[in-house]
C-alpha positions in Angstrom: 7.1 -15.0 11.2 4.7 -14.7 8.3 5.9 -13.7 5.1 4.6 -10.8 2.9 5.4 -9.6 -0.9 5.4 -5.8 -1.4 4.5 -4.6 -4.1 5.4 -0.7 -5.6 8.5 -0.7 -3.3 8.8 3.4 -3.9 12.3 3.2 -1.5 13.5 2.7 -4.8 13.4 6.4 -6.0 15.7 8.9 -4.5 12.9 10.4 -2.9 12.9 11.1 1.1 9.2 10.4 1.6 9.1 7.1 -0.4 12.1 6.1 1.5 10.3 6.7 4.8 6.9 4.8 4.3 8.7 2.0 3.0 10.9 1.8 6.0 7.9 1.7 8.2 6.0 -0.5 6.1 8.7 -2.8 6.9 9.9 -1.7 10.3 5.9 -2.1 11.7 5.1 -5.4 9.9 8.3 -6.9 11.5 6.4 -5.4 14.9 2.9 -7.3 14.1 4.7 -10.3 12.8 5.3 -10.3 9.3 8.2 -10.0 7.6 8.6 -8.4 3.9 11.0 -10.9 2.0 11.0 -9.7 -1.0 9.5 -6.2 -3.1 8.8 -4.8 -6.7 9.8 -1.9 -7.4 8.2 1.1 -8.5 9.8 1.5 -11.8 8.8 -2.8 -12.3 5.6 -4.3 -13.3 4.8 -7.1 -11.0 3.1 -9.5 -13.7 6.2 -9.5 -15.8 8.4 -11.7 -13.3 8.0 -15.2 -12.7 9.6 -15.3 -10.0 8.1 -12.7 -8.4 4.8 -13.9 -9.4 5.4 -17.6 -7.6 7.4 -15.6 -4.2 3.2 -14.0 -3.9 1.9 -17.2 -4.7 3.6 -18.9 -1.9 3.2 -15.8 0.9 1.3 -15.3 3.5 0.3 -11.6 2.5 0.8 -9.3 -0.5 0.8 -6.0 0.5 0.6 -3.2 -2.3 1.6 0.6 -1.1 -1.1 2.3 -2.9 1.1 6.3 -2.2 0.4 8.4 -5.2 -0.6 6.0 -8.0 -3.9 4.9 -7.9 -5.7 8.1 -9.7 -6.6 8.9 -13.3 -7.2 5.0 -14.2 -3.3 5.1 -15.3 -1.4 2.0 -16.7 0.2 2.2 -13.0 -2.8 2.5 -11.3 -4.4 -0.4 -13.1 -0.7 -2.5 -12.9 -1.4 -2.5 -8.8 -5.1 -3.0 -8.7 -4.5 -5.7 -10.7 -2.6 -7.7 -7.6 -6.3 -8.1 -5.8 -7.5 -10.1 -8.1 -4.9 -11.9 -8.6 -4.4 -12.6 -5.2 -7.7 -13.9 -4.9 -7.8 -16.5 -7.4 -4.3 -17.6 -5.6 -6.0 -17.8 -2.2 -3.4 -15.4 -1.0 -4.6 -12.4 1.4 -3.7 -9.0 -0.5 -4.5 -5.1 1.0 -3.8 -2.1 -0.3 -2.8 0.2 1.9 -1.4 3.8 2.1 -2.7 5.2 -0.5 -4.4 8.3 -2.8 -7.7 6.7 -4.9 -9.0 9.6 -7.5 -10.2 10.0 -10.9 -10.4 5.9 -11.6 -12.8 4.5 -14.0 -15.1 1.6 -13.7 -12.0 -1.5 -14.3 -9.7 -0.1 -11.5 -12.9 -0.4 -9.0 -14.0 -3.1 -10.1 -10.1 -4.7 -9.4 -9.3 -2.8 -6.2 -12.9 -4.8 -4.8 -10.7 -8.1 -4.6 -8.4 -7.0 -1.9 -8.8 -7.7 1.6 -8.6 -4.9 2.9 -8.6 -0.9 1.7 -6.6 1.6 3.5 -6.3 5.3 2.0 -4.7 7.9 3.2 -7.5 10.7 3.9 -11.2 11.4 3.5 -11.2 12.8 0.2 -9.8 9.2 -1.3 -12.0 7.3 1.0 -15.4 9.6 -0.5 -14.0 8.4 -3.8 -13.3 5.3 -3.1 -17.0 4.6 -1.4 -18.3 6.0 -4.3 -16.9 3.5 -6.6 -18.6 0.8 -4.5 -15.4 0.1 -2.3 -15.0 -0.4 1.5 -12.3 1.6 3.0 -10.6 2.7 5.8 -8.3 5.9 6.2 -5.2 5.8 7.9 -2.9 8.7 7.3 0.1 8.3 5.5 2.7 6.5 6.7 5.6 8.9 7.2 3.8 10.9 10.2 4.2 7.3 12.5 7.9 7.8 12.3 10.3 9.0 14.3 13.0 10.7 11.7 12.0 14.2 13.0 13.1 13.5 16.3 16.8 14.3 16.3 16.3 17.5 14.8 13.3 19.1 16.7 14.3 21.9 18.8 17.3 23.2 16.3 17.9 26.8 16.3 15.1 28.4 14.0 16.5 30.0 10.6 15.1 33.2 9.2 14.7 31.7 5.7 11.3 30.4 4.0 12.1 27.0 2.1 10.3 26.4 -1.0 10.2 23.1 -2.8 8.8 21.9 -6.2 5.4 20.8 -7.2 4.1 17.8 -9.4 1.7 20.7 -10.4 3.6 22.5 -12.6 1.4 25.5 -13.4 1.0 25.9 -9.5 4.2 24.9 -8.5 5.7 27.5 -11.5 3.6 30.5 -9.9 5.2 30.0 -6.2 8.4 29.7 -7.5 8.5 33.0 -9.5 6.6 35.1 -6.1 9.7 33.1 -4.4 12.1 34.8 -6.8 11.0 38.3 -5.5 11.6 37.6 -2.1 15.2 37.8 0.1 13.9 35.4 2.8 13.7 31.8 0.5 15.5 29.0 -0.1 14.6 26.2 -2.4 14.6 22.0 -1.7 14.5 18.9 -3.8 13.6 16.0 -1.4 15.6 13.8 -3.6 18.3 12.7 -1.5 21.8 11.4 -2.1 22.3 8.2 -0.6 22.3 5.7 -2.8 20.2 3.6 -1.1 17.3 3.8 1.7 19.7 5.3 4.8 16.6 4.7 6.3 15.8 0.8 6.3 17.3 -1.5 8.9 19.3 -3.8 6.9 18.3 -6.9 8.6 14.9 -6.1 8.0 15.3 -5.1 4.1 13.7 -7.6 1.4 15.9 -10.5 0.5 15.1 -9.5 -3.2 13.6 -6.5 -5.1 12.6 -7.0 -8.2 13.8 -4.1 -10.9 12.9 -3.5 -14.3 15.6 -5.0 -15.3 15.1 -8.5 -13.0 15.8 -9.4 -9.3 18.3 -8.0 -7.3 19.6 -9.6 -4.3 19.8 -7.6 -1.0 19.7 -4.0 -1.5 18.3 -2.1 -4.4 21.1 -0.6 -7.0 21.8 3.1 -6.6 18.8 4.7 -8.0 19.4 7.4 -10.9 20.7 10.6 -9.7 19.4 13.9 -10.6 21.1 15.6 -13.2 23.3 18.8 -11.6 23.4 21.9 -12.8 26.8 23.7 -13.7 27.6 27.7 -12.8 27.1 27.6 -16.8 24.1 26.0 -17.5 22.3 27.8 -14.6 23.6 31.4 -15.5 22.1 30.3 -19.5 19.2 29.3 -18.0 18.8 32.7 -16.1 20.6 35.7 -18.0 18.4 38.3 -19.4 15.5 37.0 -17.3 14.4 38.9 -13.9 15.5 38.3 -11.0 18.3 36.5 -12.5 20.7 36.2 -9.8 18.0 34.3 -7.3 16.8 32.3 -10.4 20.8 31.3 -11.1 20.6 30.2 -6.7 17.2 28.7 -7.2 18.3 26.2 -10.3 21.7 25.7 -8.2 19.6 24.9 -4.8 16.9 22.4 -7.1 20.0 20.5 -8.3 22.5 20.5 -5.0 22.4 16.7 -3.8 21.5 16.6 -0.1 21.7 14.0 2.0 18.5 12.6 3.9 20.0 14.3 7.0 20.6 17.6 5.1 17.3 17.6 3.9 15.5 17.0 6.9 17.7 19.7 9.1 16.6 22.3 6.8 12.5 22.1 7.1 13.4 21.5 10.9 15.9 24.6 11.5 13.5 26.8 8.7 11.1 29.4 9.6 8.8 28.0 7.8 8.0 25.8 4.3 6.0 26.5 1.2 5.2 22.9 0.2 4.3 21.8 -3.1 5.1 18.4 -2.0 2.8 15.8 0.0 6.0 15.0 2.0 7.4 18.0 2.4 4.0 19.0 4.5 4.4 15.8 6.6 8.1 16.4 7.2 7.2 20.0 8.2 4.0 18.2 10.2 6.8 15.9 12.7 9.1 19.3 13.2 6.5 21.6 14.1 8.1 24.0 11.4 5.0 26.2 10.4 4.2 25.4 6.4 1.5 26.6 3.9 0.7 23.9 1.3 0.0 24.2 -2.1 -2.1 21.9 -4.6 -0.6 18.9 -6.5 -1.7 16.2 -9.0 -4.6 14.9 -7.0 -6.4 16.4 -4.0 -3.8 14.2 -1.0 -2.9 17.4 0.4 -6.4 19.1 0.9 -7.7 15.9 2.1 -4.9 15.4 4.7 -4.6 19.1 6.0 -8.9 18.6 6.5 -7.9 15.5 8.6 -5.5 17.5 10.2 -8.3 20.5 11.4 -5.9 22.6 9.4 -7.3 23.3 6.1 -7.0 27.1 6.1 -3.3 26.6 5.4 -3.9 25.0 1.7 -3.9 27.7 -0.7 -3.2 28.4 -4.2 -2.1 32.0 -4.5 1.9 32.5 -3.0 1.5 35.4 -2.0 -1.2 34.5 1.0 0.1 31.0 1.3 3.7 33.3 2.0 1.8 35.3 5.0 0.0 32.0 6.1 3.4 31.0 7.3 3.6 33.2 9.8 0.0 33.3 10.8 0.4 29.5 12.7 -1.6 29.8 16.2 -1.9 27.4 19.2 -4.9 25.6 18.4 -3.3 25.4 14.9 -0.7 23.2 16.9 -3.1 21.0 19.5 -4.6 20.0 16.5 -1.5 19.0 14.7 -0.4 16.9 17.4 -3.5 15.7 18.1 -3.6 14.3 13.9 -0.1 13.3 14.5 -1.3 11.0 17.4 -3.8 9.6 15.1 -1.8 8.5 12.6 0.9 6.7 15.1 -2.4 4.7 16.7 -4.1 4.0 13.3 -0.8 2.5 11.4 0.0 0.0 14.2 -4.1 -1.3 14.0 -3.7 -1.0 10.5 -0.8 -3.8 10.6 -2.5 -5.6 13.5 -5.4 -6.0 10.9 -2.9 -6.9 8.2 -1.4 -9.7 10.8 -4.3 -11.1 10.9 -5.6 -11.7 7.3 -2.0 -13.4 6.9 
């Protein structure tokens, strides 16, 4: 097989969607032919490991997963661009692949021009991206070509809304508080427990991730876990404010550790989800559960729910993102599934292209 060198392995992080994109970055390069021997982390800047630096040198294909990073010209987002070039004055193929492109100034362009090959995740990155004089493609993300919904689909439906977090905090802290007023909600961190990817095929994991700290052989250390919240520290947090017996179960729910399994039964089994996170709309996407989405750091979830046909169900006010929910019709559905489809056809060409740069 070919060999490729991930770079911004985000399975590193507790969090359930990174977890599944690397997975199937993995599981469908094994399927085209390549396989990943070793990653860098998230948390790791490639260009500060030699080793890892000489493992790209002498691949086949460095493939960077773009997710969240590349917006705002940020020491991140100029970190991964940075691999193109690189890569080209190595000889080595490189693509970016799976990721958001927004807000970047003239050096990250000029950087991301080197790669290969450009794959974002939706037609509001790609704009951007052609804008700033790059050729694209858009392949949805990566998470909606897997299978983890499967077990769970048909579970008996729940009367409770679930409400999760938001990188936007001024958004994210307005749906919370129209939560708090309500009987029907229950509130999810996609961090999940495991310590490591639960859902990664350990013959086909990386023989080395690089960490901050240096290279670790086989599977990646536990990642940090969430600090918990005590009875105490939730009841200090809440007492004297309003609605202070919700708040106490909403800091509790934020804080319980879940596992992967846990996590995904719920936006199954739920009525319905009010997502402030990308992932949480996919997961709710592969279950059918009905969701209403709410804005985050960059514009990934408008663009994706345009893709989708289903753009109605982005909206920034609670209170008719709550009645969205339940306002889900049939076309709404055909042309879910129909996105759905998409996204299982476009990764595997996407890696059938990245085969055959390598």
């Amino acid at each position: 097989m070919k060999t490729a060198v991930l770079i911004n392995d985000t399975s590193t992080k507790a969090h359930l969607g990174c977890r599944v994109v690397v997975s199937q970055i993995v599981r469908l390069a094994t399927s085209a032919g390549i396989r990943v021997a070793a990653s860098s982390s998230v948390h790791a800047d490639w260009r500060e490991h030699e080793n890892l630096v000489a493992a790209m040198r002498a691949a086949d294909i460095v493939i960077v997963n773009g997710e969240g990073t590349l917006h705002d010209a940020t020491r991140q987002a100029k970190a991964l661009a940075a691999v193109g070039p690189f890569c080209r004055d190595a000889g080595v193929p490189s693509v970016l692949i799976n990721s958001v492109y927004e807000r970047n100034d003239s050096e990250v362009a000029a950087a991301c021009r080197a790669f290969d090959r450009i794959y974002v995740r939706e037609s509001l990155s790609a704009y951007e991206a052609s804008q700033a004089g790059l050729n694209v493609e858009v392949a949805p993300d990566l998470t909606l070509s897997s299978d983890v919904m499967d077990a769970f689909r048909g579970a008996p439906t729940a009367s409770t809304i679930v409400v999760t977090d938001n990188a936007n905090r001024d958004i994210g802290r307005r749906a919370l508080e129209a939560a708090l007023t309500r009987d029907d909600v229950s509130f999810l961190h996609l961090d999940t427990s495991e310590p490591n990817n639960p859902f990664m095929d350990n013959a086909r994991s990386p023989e080395f991730v690089f960490m901050r700290t240096g290279r670790v052989t086989g599977a990646p250390p536990p990642p940090p876990q969430r600090r918990q919240s005590s009875a105490l520290r939730a009841l200090r947090k809440s007492l004297f404010r309003r609605h202070m017996l919700r708040r106490m179960k909403m800091i509790r729910q934020f804080s319980e550790p879940l596992s992967s399994t846990q996590i995904l039964s719920l936006i199954a089994s739920s009525r319905g989800v009010l997502a402030g996170r990308f992932h949480a709309a996919c997961m709710s996407m592969l279950s059918g559960t009905p969701f209403a989405a709410m804005s985050s750091n960059t514009s990934k979830m408008k663009g994706m729910l345009i893709d989708a046909g289903i753009a109605r169900f982005l909206i920034d006010d609670p209170s008719v993102a709550f009645r969205l929910i339940d306002d889900w019709k049939e076309a709404d559905r055909i042309a879910l599934r129909g996105y759905i489809q998409k996204a299982r056809r476009d990764s595997k060409a996407m890696f059938d292209d990245i085969a055959s740069l390598a």
